[in-house]
C-alpha positions in Angstrom: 109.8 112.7 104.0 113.2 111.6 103.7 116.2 113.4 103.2 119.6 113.1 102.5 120.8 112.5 106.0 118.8 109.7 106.2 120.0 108.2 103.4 123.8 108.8 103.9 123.2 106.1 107.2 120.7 103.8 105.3 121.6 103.6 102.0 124.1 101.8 99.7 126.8 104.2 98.6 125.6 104.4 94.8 122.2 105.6 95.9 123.7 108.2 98.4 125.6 109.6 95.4 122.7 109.5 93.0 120.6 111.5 95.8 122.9 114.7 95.8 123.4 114.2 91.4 120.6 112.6 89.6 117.3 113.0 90.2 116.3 110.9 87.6 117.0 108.0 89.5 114.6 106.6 93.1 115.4 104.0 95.5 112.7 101.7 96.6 113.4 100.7 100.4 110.7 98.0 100.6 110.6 96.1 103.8 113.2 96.8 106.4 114.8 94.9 109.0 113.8 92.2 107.3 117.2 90.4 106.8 116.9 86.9 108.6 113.5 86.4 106.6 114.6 87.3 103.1 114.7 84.0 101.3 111.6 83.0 103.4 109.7 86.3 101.9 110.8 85.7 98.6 109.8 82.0 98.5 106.1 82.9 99.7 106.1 85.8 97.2 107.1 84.3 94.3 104.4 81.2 95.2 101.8 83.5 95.6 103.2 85.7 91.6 102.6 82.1 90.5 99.4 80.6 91.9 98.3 84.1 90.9 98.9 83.9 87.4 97.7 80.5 86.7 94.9 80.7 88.6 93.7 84.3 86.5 94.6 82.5 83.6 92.9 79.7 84.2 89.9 81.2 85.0 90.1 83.0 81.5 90.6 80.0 80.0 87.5 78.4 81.2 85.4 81.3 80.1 86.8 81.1 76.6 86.5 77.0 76.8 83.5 76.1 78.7 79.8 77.0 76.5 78.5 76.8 80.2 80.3 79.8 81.3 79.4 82.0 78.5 77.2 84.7 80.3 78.1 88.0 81.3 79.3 87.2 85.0 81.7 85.3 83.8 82.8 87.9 81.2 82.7 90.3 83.6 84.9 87.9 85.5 87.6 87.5 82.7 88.2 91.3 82.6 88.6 91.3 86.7 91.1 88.7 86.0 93.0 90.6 83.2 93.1 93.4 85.8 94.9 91.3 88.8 97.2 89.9 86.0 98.2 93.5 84.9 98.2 94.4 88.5 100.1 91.8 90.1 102.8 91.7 87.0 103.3 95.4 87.5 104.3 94.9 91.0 105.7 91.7 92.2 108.6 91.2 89.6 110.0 94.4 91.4 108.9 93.5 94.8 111.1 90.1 94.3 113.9 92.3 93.6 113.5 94.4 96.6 113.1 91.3 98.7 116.2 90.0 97.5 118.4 92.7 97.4 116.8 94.7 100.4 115.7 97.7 98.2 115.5 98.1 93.9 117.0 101.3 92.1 113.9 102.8 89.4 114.1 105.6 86.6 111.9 108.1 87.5 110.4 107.6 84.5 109.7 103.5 85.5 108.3 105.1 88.7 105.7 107.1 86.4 104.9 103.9 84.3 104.3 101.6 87.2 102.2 103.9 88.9 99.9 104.1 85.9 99.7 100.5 85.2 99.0 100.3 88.9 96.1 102.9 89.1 94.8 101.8 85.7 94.6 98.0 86.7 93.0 99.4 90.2 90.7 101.9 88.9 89.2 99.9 86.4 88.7 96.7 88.8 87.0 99.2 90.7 84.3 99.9 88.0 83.8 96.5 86.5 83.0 95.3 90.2 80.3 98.0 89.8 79.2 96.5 86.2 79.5 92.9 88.0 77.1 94.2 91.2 74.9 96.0 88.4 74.6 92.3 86.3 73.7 90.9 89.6 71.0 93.5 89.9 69.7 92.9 86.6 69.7 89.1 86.8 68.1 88.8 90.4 65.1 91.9 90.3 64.3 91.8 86.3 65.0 88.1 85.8 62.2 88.5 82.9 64.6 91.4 81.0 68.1 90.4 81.9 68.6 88.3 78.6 67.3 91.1 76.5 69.0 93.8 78.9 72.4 92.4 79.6 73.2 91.3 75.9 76.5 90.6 74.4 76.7 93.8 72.9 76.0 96.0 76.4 78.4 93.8 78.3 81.2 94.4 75.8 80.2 98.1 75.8 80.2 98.3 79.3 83.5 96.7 79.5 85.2 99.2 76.9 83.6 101.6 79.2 85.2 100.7 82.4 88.4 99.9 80.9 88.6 103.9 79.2 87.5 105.2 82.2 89.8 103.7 84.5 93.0 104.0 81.5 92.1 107.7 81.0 91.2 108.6 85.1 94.9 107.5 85.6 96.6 108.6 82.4 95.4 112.1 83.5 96.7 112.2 87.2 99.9 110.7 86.1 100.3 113.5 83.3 99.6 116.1 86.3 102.4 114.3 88.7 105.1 114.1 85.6 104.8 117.8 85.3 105.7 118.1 88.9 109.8 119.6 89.5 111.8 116.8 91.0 114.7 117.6 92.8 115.3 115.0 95.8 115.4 113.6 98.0 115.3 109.8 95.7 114.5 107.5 98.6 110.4 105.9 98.6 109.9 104.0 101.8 107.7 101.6 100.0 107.8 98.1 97.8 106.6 100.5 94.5 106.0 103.4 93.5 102.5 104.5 94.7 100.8 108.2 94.7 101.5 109.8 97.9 105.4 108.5 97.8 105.6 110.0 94.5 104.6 113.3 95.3 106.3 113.3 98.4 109.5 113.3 96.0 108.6 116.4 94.7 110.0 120.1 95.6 106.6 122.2 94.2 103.5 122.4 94.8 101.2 119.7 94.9 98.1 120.7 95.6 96.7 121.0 92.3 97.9 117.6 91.6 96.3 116.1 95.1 93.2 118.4 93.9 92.9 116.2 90.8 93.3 112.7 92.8 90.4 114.4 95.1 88.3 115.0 92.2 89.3 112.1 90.3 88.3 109.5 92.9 84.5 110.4 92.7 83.7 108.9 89.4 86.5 106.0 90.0 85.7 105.0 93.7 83.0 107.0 95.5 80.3 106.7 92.6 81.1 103.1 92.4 80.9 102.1 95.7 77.2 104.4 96.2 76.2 102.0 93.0 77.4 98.7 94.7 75.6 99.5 97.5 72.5 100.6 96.4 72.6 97.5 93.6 72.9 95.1 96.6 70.4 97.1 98.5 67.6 96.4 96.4 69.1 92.6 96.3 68.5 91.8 99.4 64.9 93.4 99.5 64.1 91.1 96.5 65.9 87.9 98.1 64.5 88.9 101.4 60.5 88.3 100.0 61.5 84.9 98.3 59.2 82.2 100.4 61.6 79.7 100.7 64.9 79.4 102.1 66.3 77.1 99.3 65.2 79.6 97.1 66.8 82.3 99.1 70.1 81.2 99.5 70.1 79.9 95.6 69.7 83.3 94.7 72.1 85.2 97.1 75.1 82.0 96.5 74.8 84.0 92.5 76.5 87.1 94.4 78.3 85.9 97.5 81.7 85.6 95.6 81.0 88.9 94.1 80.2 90.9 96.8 83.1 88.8 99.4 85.5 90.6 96.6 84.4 93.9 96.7 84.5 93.5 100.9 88.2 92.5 100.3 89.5 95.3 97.4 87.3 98.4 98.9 87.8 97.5 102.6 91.5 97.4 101.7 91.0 100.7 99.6 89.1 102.5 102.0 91.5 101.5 105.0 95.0 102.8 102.4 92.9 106.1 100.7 90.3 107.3 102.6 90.9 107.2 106.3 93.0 109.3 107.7 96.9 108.7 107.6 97.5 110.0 111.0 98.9 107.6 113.4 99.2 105.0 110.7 102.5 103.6 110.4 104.4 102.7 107.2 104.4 99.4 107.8 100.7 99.2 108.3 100.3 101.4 104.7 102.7 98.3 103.2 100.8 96.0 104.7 97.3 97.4 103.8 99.2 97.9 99.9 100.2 93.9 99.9 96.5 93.2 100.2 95.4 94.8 97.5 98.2 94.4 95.3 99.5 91.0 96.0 96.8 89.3 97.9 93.7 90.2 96.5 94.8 88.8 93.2 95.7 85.9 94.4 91.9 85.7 96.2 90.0 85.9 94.0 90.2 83.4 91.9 90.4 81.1 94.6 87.1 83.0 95.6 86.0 82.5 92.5 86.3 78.7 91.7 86.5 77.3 95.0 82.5 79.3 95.9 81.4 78.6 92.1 79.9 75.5 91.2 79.9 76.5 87.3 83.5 77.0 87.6 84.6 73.6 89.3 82.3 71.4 86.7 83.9 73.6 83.4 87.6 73.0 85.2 86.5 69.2 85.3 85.2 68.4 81.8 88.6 71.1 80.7 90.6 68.3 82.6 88.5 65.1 81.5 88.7 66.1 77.9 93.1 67.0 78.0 92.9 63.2 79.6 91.4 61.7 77.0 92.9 63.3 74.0 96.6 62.6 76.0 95.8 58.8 76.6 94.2 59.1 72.9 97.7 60.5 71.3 99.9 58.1 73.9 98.0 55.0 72.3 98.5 56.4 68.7 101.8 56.4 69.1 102.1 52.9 70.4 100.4 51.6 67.7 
């Protein structure tokens, strides 16, 4: 934990002075020593905010375009992509800052709200990958019932579901960490403001409020991961008695792109949450937090397209149609 010797020899003078009057206010260190690469950082970054949003977009925009795409995988996929929007937006824009201007100043109260747009976006990509592994399921051992099982109205149930799980999951632990006393130290060695730095600002006790996390992370990450896994177990079974090998890769190239993401977000998850933080460094916690919160946005809907052959022909008749109605309108207005 920091305190306020550290930050009278690290910090800019307005933040040393908010740290001994006004706690209200936190300082976001971000990446450190990082001078010589700044412009370089920021470049990548603010590629990768880009690519991110257009490509989540896009994919969005295919689903609502394309009568091809109109199953629930791909309306599973349009909420995943909502998620990495809202996750991505609630964390770059800031990070940018940072990068820029080696460190951001944040109301404690913008602290709170980020961290509950972050855990809401994460929490409930966590349980629509578990919808999206349990459509999978559906569609590859009871091929026979999947129309009549996953219909419109279960998948848009299903995705309320996830979304008010996920919202309310974080809503509640964030409620728990406001009502924590804040006294200082103000200084987060991170790029935003995530649980543990949080709580590490705070002078009372935390255990109940790590006691709820604890709890909380059983219906938001361990069930879902002990449904993934079983989901995919009986997968494989089924793909494994499939005669042929056309037929067996056919059926498992349906999941693949699913279950690469759910390797890349829990794996990531897993390595930040559940193992143990001793002998991790904090630059290995920021670097494990970039891949889920910047990176795996930006996978996945490369994952998605570039692995997905439904996705590449939609994107192609999307383009060939905006070709023809442009060269349409161009020779209008000759005439």
């Amino acid at each position: 934990m920091f305190n306020n010797a550290y930050c009278s020899s690290t910090c800019p003078t307005h933040v040393q002075i908010m740290t001994k009057n006004n706690v209200s206010m936190i300082f976001l260190l971000g990446f450190q020593n990082m001078e010589h690469f700044n412009i370089l950082f920021f470049t990548i970054l603010l590629g990768i905010y880009c690519v991110t949003l257009a490509g989540n977009f896009l994919i969005i925009t295919l689903v609502l375009y394309s009568k091809n795409l109109q199953s629930p995988m791909y309306y599973f996929l349009t909420q995943l992509s909502t998620c990495d929007i809202m996750l991505t937006t609630d964390i770059v824009p800031n990070m940018l800052h940072i990068v820029l201007h080696d460190g951001a100043t944040l109301s404690l109260s913008g602290g709170f709200m980020q961290f509950y747009l972050f855990g809401s976006s994460e929490s409930s990509e966590c349980l629509l990958l578990t919808a999206m592994s349990y459509d999978r399921y559906l569609a590859i051992c009871h091929p026979l019932h999947y129309t009549y099982s996953m219909n419109h109205v279960f998948c848009l149930k299903l995705a309320i579901i996830c979304w008010l799980l996920g919202i309310s999951a974080t809503l509640f632990l964030t409620l728990g960490i406001i009502k924590e006393h804040f006294c200082g130290p103000n200084v987060i060695d991170h790029f935003f403001c995530d649980f543990i730095p949080l709580l590490e600002l705070s002078c009372s006790d935390t255990s109940i409020v790590q006691m709820i996390s604890t709890f909380l992370c059983i219906p938001v990450i361990v069930c879902p991961i002990f449904l993934i896994i079983v989901s995919y177990t009986y997968i494989v079974l089924v793909i494994s008695k499939i005669s042929s090998s056309t037929g067996r890769w056919r059926s498992f190239s349906t999941c693949s792109s699913h279950l690469t993401v759910v390797f890349i977000f829990y794996g990531t998850l897993i390595a930040m949450y559940v193992l143990p933080n001793k002998g991790k460094s904090l630059t290995i916690n920021k670097i494990l937090s970039l891949m889920y919160t910047v990176l795996a946005p930006f996978f996945n809907p490369l994952i998605y397209s570039l692995r997905n052959k439904d996705i590449k022909d939609a994107l192609l008749k999307f383009m060939y149609k905006n070709n023809d109605f442009c060269l349409i309108k161009s020779q209008i207005k000759i005439k």
